[in-house]
OpenMM code with the backbone's topology and positions (N, CA, C; nanometers):
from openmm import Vec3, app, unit

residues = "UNK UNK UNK UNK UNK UNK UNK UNK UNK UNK UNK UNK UNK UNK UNK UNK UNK UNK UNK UNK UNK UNK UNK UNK UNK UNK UNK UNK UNK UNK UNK UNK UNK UNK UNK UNK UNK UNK UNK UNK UNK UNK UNK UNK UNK UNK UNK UNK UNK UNK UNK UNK UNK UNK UNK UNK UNK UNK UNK UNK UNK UNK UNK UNK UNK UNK UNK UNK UNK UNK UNK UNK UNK UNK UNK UNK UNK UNK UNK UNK UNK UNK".split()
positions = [
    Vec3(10.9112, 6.0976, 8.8119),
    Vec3(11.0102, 5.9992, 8.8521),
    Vec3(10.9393, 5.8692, 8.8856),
    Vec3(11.0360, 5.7530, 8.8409),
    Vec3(10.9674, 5.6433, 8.8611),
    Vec3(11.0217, 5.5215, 8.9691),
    Vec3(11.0032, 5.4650, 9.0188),
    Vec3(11.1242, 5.3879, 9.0720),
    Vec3(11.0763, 5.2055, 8.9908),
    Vec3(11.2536, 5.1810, 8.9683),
    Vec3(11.2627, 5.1018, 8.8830),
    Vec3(11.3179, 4.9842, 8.9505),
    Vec3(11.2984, 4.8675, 8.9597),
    Vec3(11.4358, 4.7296, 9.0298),
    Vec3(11.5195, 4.7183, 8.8721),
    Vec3(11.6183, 4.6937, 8.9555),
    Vec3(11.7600, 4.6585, 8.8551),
    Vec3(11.7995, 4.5630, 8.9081),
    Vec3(11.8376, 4.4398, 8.8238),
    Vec3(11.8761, 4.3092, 8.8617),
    Vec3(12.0267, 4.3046, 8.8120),
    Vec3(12.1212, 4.2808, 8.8621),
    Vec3(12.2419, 4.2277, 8.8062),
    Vec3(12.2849, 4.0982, 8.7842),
    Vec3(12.3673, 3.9912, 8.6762),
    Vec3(12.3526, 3.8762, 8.6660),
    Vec3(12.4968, 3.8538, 8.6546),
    Vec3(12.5620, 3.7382, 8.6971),
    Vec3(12.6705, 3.7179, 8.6745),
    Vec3(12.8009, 3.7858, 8.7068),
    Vec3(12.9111, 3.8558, 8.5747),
    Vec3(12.9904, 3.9122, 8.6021),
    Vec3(12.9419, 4.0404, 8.6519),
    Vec3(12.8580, 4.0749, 8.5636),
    Vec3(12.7860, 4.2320, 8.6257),
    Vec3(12.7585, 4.2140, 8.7990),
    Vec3(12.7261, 4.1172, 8.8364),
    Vec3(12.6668, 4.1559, 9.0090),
    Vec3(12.7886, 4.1394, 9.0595),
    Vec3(12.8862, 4.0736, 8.9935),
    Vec3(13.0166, 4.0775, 9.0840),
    Vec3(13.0346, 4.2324, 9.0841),
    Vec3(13.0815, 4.3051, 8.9442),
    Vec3(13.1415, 4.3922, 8.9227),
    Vec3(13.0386, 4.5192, 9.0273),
    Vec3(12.8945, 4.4745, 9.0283),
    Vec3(12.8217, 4.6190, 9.1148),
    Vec3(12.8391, 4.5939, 9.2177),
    Vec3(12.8622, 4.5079, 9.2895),
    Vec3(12.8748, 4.4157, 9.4345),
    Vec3(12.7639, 4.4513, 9.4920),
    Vec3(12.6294, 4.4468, 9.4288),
    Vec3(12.5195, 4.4153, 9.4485),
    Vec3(12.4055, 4.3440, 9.3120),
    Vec3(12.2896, 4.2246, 9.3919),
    Vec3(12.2554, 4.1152, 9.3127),
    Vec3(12.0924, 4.1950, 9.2979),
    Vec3(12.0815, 4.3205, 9.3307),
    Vec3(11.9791, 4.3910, 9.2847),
    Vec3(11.9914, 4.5273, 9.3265),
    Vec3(11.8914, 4.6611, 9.2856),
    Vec3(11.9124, 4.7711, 9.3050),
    Vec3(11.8316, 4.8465, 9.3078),
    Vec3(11.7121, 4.9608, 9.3309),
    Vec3(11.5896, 5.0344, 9.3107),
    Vec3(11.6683, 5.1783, 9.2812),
    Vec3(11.6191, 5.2223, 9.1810),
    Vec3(11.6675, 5.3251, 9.1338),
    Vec3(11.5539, 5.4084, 9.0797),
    Vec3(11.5604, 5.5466, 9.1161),
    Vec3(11.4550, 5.6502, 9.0868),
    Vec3(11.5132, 5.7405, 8.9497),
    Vec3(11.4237, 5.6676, 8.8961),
    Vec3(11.4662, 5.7006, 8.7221),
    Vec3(11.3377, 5.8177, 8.6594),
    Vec3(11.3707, 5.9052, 8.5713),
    Vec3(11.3239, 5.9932, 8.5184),
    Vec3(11.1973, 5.9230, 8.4016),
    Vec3(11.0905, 5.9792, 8.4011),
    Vec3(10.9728, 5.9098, 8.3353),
    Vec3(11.0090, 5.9736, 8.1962),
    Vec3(10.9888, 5.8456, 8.0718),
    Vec3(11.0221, 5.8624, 7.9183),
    Vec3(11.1988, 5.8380, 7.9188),
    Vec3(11.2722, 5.7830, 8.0000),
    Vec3(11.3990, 5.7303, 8.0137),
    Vec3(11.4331, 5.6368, 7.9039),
    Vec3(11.5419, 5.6479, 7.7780),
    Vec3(11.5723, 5.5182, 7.7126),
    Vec3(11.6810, 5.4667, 7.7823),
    Vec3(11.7023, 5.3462, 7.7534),
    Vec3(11.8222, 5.2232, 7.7587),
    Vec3(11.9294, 5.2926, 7.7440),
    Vec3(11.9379, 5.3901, 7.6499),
    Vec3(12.0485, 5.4221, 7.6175),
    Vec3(12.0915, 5.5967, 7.7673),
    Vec3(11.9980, 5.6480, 7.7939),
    Vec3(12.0415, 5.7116, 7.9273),
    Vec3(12.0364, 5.6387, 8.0778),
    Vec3(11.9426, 5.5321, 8.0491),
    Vec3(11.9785, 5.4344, 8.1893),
    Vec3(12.1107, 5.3975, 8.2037),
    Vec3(12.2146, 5.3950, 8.0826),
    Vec3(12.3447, 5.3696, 8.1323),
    Vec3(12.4589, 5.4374, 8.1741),
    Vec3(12.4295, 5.5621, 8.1701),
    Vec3(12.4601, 5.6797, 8.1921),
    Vec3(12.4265, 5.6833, 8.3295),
    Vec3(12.3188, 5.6721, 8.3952),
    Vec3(12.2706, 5.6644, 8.5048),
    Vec3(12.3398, 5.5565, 8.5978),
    Vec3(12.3367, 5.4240, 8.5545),
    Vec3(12.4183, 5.3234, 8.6274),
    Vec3(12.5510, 5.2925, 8.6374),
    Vec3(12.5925, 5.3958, 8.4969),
    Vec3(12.7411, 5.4160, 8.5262),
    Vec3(12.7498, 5.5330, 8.6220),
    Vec3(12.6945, 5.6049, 8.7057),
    Vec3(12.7137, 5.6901, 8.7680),
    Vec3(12.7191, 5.6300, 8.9141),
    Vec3(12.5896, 5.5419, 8.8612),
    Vec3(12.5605, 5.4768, 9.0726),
    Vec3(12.6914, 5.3499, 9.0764),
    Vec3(12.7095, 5.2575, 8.9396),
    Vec3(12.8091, 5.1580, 8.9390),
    Vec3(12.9049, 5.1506, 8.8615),
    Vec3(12.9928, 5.2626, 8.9059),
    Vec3(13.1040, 5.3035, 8.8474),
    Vec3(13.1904, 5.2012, 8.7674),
    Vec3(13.2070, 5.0714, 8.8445),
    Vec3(13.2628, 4.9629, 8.8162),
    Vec3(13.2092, 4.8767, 8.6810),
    Vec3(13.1051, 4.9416, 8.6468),
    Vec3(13.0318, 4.8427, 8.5741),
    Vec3(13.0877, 4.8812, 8.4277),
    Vec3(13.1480, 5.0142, 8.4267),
    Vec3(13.0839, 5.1014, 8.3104),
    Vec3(13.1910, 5.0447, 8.1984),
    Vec3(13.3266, 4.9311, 8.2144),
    Vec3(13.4239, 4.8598, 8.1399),
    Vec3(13.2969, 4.7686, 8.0019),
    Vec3(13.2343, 4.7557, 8.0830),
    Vec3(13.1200, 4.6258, 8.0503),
    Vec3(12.9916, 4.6726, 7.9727),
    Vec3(12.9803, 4.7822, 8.0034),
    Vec3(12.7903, 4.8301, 8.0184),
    Vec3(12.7672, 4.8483, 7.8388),
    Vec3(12.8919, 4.8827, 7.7732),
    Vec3(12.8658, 4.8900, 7.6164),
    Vec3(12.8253, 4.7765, 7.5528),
    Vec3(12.8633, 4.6553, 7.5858),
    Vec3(12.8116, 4.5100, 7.5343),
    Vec3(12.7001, 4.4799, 7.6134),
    Vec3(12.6988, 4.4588, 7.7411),
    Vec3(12.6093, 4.4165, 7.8304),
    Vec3(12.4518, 4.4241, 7.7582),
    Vec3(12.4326, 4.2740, 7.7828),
    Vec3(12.2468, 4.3004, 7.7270),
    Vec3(12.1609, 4.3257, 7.8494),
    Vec3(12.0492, 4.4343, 7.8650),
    Vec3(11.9304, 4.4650, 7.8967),
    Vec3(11.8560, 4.4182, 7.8608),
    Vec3(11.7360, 4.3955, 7.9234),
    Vec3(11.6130, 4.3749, 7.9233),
    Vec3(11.5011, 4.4536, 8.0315),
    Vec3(11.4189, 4.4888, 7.9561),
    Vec3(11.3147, 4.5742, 8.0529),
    Vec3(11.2216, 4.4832, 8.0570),
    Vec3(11.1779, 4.4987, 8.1547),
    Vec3(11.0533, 4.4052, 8.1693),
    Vec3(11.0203, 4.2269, 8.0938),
    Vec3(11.1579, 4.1673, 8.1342),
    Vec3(11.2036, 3.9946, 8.0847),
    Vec3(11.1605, 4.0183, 7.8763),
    Vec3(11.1995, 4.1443, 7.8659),
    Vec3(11.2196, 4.1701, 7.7052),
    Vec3(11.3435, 4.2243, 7.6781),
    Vec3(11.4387, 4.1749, 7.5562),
    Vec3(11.5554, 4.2515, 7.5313),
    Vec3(11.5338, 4.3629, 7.4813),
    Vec3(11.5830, 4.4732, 7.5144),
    Vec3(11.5804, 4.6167, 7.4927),
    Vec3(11.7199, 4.6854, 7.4255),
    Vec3(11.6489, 4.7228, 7.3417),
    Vec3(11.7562, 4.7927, 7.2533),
    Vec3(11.8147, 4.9908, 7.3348),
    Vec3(11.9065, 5.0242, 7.2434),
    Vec3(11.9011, 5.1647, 7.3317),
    Vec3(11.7978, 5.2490, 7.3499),
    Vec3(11.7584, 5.2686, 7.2346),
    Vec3(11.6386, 5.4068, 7.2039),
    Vec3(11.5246, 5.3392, 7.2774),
    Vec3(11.5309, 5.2077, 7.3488),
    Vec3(11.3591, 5.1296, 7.4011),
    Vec3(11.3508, 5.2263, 7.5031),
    Vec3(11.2098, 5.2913, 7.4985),
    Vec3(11.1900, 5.3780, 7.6340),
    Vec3(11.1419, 5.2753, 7.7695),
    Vec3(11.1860, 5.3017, 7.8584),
    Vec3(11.1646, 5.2404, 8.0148),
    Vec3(11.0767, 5.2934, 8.0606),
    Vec3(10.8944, 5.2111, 8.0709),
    Vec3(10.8066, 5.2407, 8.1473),
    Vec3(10.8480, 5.2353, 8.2910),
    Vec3(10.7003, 5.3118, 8.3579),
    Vec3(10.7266, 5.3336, 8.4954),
    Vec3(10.7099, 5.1814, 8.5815),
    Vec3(10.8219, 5.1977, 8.6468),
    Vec3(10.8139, 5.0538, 8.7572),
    Vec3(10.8508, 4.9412, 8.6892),
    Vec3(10.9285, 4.9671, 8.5882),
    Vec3(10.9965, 4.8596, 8.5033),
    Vec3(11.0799, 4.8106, 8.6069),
    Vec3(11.1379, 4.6243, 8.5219),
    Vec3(11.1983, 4.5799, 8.5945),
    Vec3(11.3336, 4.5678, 8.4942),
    Vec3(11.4382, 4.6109, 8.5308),
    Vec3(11.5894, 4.5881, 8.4479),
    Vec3(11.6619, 4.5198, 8.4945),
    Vec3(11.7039, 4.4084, 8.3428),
    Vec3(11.7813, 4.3235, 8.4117),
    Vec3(11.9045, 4.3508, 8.3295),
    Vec3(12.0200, 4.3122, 8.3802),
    Vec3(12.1275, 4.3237, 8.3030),
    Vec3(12.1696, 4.1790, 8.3099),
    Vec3(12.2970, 4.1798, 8.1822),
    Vec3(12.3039, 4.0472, 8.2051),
    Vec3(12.4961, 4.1098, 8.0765),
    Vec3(12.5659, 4.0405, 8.1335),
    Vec3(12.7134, 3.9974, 8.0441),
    Vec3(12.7195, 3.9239, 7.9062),
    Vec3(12.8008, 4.0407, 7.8495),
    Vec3(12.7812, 3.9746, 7.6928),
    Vec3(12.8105, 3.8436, 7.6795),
    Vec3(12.7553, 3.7606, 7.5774),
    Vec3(12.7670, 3.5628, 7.5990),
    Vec3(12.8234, 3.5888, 7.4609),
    Vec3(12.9322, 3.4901, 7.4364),
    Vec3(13.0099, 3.3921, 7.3507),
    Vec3(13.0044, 3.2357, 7.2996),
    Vec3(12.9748, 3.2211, 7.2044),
    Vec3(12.9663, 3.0570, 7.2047),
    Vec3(12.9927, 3.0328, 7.0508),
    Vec3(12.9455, 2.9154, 7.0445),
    Vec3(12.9822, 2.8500, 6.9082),
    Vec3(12.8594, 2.7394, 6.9267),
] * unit.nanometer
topology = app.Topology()
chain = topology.addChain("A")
for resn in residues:
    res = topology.addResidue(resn, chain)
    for name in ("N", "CA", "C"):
        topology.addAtom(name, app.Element.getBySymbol(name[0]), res)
């Protein structure tokens, strides 16, 4: 087990009603079970968490990206523009 910071940005920190988080995450963890995980601790989030971009360690992370130990995750709300 590793412990990880989780950053929330924007609509996401509204929706967790917290603007960070330490979470004891399982070592060889992908993106794609960290959300599984944060939909568990931030129930609220989980409308969002299918678009929502990640990044591990200030890199965008795809699902299958495995999460080293003491990574830092940030989330962030899907963006729109033109």
């Amino acid at each position: 087990m590793s412990l990880c910071k989780v950053l929330f940005f924007a609509t996401l920190k509204d929706r967790a009603g917290v603007r960070q988080s330490t979470l004891e995450l399982p070592e060889g963890i992908t993106v794609r079970e960290l959300k599984v995980i944060l939909q568990e601790h931030f129930p609220s989030i989980k409308p969002v968490l299918p678009n929502a971009l990640i990044a591990v360690n200030r890199e965008y992370a795809l699902d299958d990206t495995p999460i080293p130990s003491e990574a830092e995750i940030a989330l962030f709300p899907p963006v729109s523009g033109g």
